[in-house]
C-alpha positions as CSV (number, residue, x, y, z in Angstrom):
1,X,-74.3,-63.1,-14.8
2,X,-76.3,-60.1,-13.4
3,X,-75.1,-57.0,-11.4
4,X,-77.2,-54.3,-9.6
5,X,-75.8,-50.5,-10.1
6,X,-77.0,-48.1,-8.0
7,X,-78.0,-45.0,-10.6
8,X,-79.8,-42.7,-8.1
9,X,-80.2,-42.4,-4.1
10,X,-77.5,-42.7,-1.7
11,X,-75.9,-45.0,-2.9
12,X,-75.5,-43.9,-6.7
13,X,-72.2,-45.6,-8.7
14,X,-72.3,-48.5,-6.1
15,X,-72.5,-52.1,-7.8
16,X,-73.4,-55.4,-6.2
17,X,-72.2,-58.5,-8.2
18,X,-75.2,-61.2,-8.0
19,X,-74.2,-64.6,-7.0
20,X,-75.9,-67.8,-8.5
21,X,-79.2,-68.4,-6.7
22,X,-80.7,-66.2,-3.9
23,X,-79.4,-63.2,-3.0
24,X,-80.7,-61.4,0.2
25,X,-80.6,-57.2,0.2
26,X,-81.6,-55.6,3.1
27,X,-80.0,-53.7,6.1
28,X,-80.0,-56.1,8.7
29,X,-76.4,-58.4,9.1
30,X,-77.2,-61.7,8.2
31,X,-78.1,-61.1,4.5
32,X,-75.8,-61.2,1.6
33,X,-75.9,-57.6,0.6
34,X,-76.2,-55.2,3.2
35,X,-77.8,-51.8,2.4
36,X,-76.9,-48.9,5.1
37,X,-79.6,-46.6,3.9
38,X,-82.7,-45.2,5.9
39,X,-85.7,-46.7,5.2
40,X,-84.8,-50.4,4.0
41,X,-85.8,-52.9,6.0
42,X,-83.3,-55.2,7.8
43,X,-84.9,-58.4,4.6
44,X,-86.2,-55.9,2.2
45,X,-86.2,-57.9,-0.9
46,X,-84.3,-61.1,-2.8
47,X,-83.1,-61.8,-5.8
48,X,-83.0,-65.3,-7.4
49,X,-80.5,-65.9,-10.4
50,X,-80.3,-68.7,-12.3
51,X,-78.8,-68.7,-14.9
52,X,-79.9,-66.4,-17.6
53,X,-83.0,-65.6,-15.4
54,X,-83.5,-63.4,-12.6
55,X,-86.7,-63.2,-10.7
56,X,-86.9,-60.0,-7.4
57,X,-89.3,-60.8,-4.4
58,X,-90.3,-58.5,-1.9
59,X,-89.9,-60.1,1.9
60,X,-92.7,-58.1,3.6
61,X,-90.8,-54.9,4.2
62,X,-92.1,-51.7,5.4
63,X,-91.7,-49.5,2.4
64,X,-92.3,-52.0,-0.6
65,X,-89.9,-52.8,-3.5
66,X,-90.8,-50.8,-7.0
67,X,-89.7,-52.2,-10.9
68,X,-89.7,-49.9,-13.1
69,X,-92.0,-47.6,-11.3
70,X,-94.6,-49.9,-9.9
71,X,-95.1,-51.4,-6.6
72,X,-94.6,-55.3,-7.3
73,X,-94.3,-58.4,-4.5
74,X,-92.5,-60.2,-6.9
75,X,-91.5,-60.2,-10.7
76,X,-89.2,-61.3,-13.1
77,X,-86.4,-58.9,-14.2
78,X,-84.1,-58.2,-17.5
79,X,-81.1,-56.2,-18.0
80,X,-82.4,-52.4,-18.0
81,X,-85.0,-52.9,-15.7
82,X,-85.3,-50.3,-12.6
83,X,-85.6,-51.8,-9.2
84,X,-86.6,-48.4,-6.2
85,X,-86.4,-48.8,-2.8
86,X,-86.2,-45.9,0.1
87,X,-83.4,-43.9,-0.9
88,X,-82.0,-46.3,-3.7
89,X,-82.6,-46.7,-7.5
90,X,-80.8,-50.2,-8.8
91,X,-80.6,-50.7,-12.7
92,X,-80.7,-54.3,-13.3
93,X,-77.5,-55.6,-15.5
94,X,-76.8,-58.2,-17.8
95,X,-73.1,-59.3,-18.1
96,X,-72.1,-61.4,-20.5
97,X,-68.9,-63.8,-19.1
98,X,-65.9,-63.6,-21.5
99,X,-63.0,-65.9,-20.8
100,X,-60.0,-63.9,-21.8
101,X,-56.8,-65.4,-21.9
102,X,-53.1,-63.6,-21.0
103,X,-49.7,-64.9,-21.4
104,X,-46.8,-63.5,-19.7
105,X,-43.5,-64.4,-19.6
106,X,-41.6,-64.1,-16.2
107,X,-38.4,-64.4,-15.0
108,X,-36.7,-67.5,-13.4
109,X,-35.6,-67.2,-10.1
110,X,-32.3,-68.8,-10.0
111,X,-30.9,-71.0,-12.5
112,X,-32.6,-74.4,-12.8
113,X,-35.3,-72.8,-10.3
114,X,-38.9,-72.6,-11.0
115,X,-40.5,-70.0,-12.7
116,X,-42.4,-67.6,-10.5
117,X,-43.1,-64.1,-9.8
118,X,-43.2,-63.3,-5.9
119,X,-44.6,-59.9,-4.6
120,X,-43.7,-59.5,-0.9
121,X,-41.8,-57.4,1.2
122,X,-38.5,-58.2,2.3
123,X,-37.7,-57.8,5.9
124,X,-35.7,-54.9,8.0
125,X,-32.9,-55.8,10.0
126,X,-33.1,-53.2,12.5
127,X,-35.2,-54.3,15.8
128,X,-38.0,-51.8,15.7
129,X,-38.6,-52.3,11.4
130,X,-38.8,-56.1,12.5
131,X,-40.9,-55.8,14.5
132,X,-43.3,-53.5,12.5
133,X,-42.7,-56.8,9.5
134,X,-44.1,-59.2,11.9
135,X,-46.8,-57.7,13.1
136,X,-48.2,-56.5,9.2
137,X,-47.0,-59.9,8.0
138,X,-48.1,-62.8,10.7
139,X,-50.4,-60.8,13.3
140,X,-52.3,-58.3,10.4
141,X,-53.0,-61.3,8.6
142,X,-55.1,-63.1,10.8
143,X,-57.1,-60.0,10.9
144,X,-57.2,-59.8,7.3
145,X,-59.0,-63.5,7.0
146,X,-61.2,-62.5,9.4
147,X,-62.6,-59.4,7.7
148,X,-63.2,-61.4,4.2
149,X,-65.6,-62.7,6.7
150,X,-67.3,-59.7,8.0
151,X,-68.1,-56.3,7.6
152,X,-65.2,-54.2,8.1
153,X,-67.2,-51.8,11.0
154,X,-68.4,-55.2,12.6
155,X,-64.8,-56.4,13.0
156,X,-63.8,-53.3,14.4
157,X,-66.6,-53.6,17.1
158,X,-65.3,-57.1,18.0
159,X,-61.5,-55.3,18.0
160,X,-62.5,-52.5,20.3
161,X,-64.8,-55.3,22.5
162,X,-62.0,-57.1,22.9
163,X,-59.7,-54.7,23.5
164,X,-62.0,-53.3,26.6
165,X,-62.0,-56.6,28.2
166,X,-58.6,-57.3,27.8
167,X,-57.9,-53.7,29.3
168,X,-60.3,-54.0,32.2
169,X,-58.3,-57.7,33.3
170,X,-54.9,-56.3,33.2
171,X,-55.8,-53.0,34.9
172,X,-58.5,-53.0,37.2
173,X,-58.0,-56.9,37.8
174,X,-54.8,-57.0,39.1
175,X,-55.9,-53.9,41.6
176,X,-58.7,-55.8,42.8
177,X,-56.8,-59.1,43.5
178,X,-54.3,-57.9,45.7
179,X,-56.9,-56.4,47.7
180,X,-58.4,-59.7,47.6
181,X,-54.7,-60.9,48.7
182,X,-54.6,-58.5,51.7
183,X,-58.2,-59.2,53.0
184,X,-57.5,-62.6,52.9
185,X,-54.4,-62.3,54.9
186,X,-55.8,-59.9,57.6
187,X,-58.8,-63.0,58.2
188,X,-56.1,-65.7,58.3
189,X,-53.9,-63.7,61.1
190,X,-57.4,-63.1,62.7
191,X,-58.3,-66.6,62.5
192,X,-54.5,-67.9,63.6
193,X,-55.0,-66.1,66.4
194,X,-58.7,-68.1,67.8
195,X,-56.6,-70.8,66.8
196,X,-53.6,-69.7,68.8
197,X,-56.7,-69.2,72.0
198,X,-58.1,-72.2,71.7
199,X,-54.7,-74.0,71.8
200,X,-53.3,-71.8,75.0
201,X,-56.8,-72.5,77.0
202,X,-56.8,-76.5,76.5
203,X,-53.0,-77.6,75.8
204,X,-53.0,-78.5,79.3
205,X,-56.2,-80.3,79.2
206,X,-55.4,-82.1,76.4
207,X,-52.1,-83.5,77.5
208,X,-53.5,-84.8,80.6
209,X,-56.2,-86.3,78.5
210,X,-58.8,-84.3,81.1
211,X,-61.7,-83.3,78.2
212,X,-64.1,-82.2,81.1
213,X,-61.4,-78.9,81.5
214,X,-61.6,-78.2,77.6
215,X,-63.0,-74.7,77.0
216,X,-64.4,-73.6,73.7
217,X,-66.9,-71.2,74.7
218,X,-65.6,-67.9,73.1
219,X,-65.8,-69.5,69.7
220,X,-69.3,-70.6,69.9
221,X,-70.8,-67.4,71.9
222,X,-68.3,-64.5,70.6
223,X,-66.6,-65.5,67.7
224,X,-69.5,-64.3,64.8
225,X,-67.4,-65.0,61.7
226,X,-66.6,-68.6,63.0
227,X,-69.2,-71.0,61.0
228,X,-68.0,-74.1,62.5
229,X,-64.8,-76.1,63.8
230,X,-63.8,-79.4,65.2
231,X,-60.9,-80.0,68.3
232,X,-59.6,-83.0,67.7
233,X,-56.8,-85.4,69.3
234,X,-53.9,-86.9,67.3
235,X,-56.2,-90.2,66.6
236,X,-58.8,-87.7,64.9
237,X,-61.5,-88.4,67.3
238,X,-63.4,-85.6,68.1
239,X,-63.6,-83.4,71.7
240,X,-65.3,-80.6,70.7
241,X,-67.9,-79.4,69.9
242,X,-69.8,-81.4,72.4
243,X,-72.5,-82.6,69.8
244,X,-69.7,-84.4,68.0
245,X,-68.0,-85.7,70.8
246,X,-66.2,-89.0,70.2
247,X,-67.2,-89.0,66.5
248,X,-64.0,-89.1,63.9
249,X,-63.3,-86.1,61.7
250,X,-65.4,-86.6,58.4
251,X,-65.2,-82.3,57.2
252,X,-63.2,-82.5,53.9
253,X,-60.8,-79.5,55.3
254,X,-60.4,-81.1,58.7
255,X,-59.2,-84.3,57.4
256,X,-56.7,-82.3,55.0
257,X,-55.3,-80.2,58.1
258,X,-54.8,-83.6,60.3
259,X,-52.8,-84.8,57.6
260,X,-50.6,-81.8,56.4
261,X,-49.7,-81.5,60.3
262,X,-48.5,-84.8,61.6
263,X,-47.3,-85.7,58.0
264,X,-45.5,-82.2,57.3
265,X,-42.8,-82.6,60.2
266,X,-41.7,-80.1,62.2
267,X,-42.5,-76.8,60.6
268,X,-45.9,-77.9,60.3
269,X,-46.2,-78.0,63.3
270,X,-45.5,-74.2,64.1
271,X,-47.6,-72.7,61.6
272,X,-50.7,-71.9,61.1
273,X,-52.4,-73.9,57.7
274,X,-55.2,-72.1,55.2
275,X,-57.2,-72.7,52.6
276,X,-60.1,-71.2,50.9
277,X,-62.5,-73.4,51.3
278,X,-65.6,-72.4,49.8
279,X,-68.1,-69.7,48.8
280,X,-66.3,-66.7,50.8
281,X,-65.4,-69.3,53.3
282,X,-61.6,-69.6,54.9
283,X,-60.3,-72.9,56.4
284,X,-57.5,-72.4,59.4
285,X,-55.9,-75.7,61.1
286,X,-53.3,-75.3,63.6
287,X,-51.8,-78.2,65.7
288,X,-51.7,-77.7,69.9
289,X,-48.0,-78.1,71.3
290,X,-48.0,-79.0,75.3
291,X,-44.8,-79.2,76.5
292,X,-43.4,-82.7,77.5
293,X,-41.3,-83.4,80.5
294,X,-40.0,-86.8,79.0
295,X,-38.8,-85.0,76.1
296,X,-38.0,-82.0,76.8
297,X,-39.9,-80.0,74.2
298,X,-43.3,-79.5,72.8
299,X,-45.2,-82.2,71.6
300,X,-48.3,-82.3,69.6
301,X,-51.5,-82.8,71.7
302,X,-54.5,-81.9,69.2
303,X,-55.3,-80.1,66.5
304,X,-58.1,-77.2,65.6
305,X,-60.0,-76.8,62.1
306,X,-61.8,-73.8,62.3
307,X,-64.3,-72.8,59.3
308,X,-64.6,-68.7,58.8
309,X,-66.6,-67.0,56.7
310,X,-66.1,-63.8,57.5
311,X,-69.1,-60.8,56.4
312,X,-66.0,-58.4,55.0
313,X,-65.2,-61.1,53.0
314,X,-68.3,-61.6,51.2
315,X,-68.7,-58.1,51.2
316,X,-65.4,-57.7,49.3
317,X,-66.6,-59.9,46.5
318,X,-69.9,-58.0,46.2
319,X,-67.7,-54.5,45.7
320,X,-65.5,-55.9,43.4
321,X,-68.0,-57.6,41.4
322,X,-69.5,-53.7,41.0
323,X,-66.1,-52.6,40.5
324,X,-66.3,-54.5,37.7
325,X,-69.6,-53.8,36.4
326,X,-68.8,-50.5,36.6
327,X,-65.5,-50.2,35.2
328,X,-67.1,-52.1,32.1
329,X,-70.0,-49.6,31.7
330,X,-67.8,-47.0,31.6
331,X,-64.6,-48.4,29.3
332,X,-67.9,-49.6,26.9
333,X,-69.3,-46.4,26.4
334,X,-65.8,-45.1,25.8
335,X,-65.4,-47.3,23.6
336,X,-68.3,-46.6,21.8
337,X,-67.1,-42.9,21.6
338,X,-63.4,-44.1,20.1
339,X,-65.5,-46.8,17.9
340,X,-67.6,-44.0,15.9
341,X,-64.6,-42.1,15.9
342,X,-61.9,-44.2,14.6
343,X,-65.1,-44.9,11.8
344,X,-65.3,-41.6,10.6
345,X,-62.2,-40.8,10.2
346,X,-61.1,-44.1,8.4
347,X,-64.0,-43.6,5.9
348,X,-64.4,-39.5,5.4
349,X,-61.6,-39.2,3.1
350,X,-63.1,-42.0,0.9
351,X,-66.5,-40.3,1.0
352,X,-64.7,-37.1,0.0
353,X,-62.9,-38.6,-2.5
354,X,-65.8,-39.8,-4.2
355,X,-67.7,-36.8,-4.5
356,X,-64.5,-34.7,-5.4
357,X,-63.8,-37.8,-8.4
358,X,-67.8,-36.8,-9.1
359,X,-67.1,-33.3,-9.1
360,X,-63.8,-33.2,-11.4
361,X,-66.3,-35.6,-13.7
362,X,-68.7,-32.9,-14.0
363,X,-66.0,-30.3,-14.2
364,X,-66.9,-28.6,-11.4
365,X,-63.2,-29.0,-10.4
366,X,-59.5,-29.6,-11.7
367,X,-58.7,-31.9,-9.2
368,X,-58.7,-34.0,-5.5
369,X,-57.6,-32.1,-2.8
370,X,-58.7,-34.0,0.4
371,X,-58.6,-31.3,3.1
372,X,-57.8,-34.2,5.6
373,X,-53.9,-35.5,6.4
374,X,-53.8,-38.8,5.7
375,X,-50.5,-40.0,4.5
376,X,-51.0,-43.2,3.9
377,X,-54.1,-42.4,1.3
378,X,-52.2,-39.2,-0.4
379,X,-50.5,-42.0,-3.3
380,X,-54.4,-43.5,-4.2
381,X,-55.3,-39.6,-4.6
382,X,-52.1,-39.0,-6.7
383,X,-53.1,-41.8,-8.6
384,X,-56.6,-40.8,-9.0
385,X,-55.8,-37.6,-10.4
386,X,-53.2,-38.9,-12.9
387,X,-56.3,-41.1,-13.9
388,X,-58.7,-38.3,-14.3
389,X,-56.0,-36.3,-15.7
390,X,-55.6,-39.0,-18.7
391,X,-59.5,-38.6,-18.9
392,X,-59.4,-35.2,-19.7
393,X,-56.5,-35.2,-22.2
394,X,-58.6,-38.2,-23.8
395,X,-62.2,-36.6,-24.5
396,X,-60.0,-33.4,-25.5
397,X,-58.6,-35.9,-28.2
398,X,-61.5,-37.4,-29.2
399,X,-63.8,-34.1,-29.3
400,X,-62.8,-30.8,-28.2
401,X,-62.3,-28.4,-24.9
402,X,-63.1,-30.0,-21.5
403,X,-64.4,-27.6,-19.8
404,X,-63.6,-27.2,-16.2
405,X,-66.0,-25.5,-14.1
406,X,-69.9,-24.9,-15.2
407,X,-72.3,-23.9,-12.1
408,X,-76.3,-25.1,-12.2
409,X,-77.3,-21.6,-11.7
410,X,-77.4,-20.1,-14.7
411,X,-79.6,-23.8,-16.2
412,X,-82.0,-23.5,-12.9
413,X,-82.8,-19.5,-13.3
414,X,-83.6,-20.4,-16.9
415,X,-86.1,-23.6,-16.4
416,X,-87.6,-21.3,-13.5
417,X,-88.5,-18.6,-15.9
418,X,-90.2,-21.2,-18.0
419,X,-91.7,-22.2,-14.7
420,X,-93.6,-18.5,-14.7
421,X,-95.5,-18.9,-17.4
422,X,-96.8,-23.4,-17.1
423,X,-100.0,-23.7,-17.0
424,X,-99.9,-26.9,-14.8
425,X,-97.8,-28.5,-12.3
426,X,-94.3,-28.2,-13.0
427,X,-91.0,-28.5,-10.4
428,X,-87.3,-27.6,-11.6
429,X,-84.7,-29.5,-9.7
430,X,-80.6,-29.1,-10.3
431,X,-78.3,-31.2,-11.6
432,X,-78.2,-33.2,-8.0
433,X,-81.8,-33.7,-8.6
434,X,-82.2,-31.4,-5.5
435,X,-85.8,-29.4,-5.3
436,X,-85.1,-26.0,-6.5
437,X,-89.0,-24.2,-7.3
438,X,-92.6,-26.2,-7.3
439,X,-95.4,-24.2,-8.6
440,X,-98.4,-23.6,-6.6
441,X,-100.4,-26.6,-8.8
442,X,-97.2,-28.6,-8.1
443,X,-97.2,-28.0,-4.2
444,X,-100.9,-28.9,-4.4
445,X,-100.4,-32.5,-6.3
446,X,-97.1,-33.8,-5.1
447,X,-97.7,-32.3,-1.1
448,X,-94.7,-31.0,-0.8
449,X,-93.9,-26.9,-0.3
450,X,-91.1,-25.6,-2.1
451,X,-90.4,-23.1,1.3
452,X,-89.7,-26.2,3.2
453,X,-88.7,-29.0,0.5
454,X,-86.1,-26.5,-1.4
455,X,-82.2,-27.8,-1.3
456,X,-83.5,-31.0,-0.4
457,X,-83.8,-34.7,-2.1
458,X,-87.0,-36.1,-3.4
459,X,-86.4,-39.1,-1.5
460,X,-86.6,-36.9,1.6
461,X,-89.3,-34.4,0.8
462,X,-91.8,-36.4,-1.1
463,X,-94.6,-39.0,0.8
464,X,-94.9,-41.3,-1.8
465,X,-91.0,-42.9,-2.3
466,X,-92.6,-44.4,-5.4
467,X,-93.3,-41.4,-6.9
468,X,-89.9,-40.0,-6.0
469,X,-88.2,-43.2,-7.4
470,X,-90.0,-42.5,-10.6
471,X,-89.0,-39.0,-11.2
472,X,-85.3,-39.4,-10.3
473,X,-85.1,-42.2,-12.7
474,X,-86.9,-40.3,-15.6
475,X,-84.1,-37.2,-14.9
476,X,-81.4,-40.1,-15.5
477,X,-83.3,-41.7,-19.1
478,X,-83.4,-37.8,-19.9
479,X,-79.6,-37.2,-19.0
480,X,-78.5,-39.8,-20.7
481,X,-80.3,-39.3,-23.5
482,X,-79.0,-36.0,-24.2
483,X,-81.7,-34.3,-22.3
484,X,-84.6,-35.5,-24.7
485,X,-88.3,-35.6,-22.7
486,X,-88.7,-38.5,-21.2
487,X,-92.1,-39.9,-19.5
488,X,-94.0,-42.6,-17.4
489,X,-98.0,-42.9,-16.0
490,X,-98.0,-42.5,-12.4
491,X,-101.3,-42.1,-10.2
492,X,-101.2,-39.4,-7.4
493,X,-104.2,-38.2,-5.1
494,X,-106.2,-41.0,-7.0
495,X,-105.8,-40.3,-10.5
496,X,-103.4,-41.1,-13.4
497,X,-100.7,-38.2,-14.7
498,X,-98.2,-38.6,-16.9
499,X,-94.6,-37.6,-15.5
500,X,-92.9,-35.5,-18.1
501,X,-88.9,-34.9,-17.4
502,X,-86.7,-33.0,-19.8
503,X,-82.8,-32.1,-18.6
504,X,-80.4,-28.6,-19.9
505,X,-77.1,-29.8,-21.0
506,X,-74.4,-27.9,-20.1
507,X,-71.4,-27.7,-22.4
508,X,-69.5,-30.2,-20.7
509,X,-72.4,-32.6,-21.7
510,X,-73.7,-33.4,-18.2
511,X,-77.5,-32.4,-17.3
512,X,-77.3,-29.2,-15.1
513,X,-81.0,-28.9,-14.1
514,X,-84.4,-30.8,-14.9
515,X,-87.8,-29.5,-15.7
516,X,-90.5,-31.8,-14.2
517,X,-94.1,-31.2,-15.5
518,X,-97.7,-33.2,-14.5
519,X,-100.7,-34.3,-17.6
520,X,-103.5,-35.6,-15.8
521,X,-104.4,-38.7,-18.5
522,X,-108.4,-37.9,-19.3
């Protein structure tokens, strides 16, 4: 089995367990092992295990993938190896698999019950703690599966995506639909009311079956929202408009009103039928009452279907379509804001907490103290210290005074004087493998000026990220080597030098600076 740990760059102490088989790296979503760092390309490179070989492949990326030092399209690895890309050094690692096996005893749960040991919480009996054990236990969960699926900030996208939508419907949506309501009721009074005209000019007509007296004009020269209708008798033939005369009613909506009138008894009789119809389009059907003398009361004579599509109408739908558009511009970008946001926060004390762990290891300080309030993450930083507190009481034991606090200054001012007197390039960095001083020769050969590179990483300062790559991983072979020289052939402005890199120990054993010097190989 075979591991990559990250030993310089951003990404230093980071691990990334190799499955059987390929194994994508690279910063883009869809491969196996995502790397956030600048400069890797979205398919930078794959690894291939199988078994007790592994075998790295460069996939065309835009800043090329470097083992041990050299720029390679593919090679076969081993467990030491050093595999650079921008901003990351990987060391290649071998893991032998060990089955180990534990017995425990456990309690039984009951007499005569299995054996078993449960881990769960139990829940409140008060409403509000209910509540709170629900929503962790049965809602949280689902969310939980979901992100062993993906990327914890990619979920968190979908979450606040979701949430805008969801926000926009049951705010902005409910706004715009009873306005859609009222609208909609202001045409069918307005349409109720041709209706109403059309049945007080011809109900007379009509009864005495005279169609030469019917009178439609005003809906055919006036009425501009009316897109068609039909005045037809009880039978359903047809009186008006003229070009239809005498033909049945055939209109989907006409038909419907016929039948909801004379089949709805007498309250549909007296009121006024609707129906949206189509594309910003409005049905109206109202039957025409003419008194009857046999009777005694109004009888029904005819009945009107009157198509509207009013222009506020479809203007209405064009504003709240905007509305929409708009409202979901806005809430997006918001919710970009709250998205980088709630990001930061959630993963700042973690980055913090790594650098203090790195810091306390160095002994550059007793202990975490996260300057952030964060209840919920104060018991992990107990715990940590506790940890790192057993640490120190342990190489105390085994060897001596841990000492606590040990600055770089002192180690840097001391490989700079040696700088004074080189004869070649030479460049002291500090324990962070930061650019302190670069020689005049140096500035010359590497391209890099120490007034504008100083305080700064290799990785950002230097052209060539293979050259870079090389020296930070000669400062580690030195500091772990208790700061003995350490050296590799690299060619820069077209010829060969070999890369010397020594390290100053402090006295809590960890490298505090590192003198870099250049051979040109004759």
């Amino acid at each position: 089995m075979y591991k990559l740990v990250a030993v310089g760059g951003k990404l230093r102490g980071a691990e990334i367990q190799l499955n059987e088989g390929e194994n994508v790296l690279g910063r883009g979503l869809d491969v196996d092992h995502p790397l956030k760092v600048a400069g890797v390309s979205k398919r930078h490179m794959s690894i291939n295990v199988n078994g007790d070989t592994c075998y790295v492949q460069d996939l065309g990326s835009s800043n090329g993938t470097f083992v041990n030092g050299k720029l390679v399209k593919n090679q076969t690895v081993k467990g030491g190896d050093k595999i650079a890309i921008p901003n990351v050094i990987f060391q290649v690692v071998y893991v032998k698999e060990k089955k180990v096996i534990i017995t425990k005893k456990v309690a039984k749960v009951d007499e005569g019950g299995e054996d078993s040991i449960e881990f769960r919480d139990v829940a409140p009996k008060d409403f509000i703690g209910r509540v709170k054990y629900f929503f962790k236990h049965k809602i949280m969960s689902v969310v939980y599966s979901f992100n062993e699926q993906y990327e914890w900030s990619v979920l968190l996208g979908i979450i606040l995506f979701v949430f805008v939508c969801t926000n926009i419907g049951l705010t902005i949506g409910p706004v715009l639909h009873d306005g859609k309501e009222l609208l909609k009721n202001e045409i069918v009074a307005r349409g109720g009311q041709y209706a109403e005209e059309v049945a007080r000019f011809n109900r007379a007509a009509l009864s005495r079956g005279d169609l030469n007296r019917l009178n439609t004009n005003f809906l055919e020269n006036s009425a501009e929202d009316v897109k068609s209708y039909e005045l037809f008798d009880l039978e359903g033939r047809i009186v008006r408009p003229v070009g239809k005369l005498n033909s049945y009613v055939e209109d989907a909506f006409s038909v419907k009103a016929w039948k909801q009138i004379l089949g709805g008894g007498e309250n549909a009789l007296r009121k006024t039928i609707y129906e949206v119809v189509g594309d910003g389009e409005i049905g109206i059907g109202k039957a025409i009452l003419a008194y009857d003398t046999n009777t005694g009361k109004e009888e029904p004579v005819g009945i009107i279907a009157i198509r509207f599509k009013p222009r506020s109408w479809a203007a209405q739908a064009a504003n709240q379509s905007g509305s929409y558009l708009e409202e979901l511009i806005i809430t997006c970008i918001v919710g970009v804001i709250f998205f980088g946001i709630v990001y930061y926060m959630t993963t700042r004390p973690l980055e913090l907490m790594r650098i203090q762990i790195e810091e306390v290891l160095r002994g550059k300080r007793k202990e975490l103290q996260l300057p952030i309030l964060f209840d919920e993450i104060q018991p992990l930083n107990n715990t940590v210290n506790s940890i790192l507190q057993r640490l120190k009481e342990l190489q105390s034991e085994d060897g001596g005074d841990f000492v606590e606090i040990e600055e770089d200054g002192p180690y840097v001012r001391s490989l700079y004087e040696f700088m004074q007197g080189a004869q070649g390039p030479v460049m002291v960095l500090n324990s962070e493998k930061l650019i302190e001083h670069i020689n005049s020769e140096g500035e010359d050969l590497t391209g890099m000026r120490e007034s504008s590179s100083a305080g700064t990483s290799l990785l950002d300062s230097a052209r060539d990220q293979g050259f870079a790559a090389t020296v930070i991983d000669l400062c580690d072979q030195s500091a772990n080597n208790e700061g003995t020289s350490q050296s590799e052939m690299y060619e820069l402005t077209g010829k060969s030098y070999m890369i010397h890199v020594s390290s100053l120990l402090g006295k809590d054993n960890f490298a505090k600076a590192f003198y870099v010097t250049f051979v040109e190989d004759e």
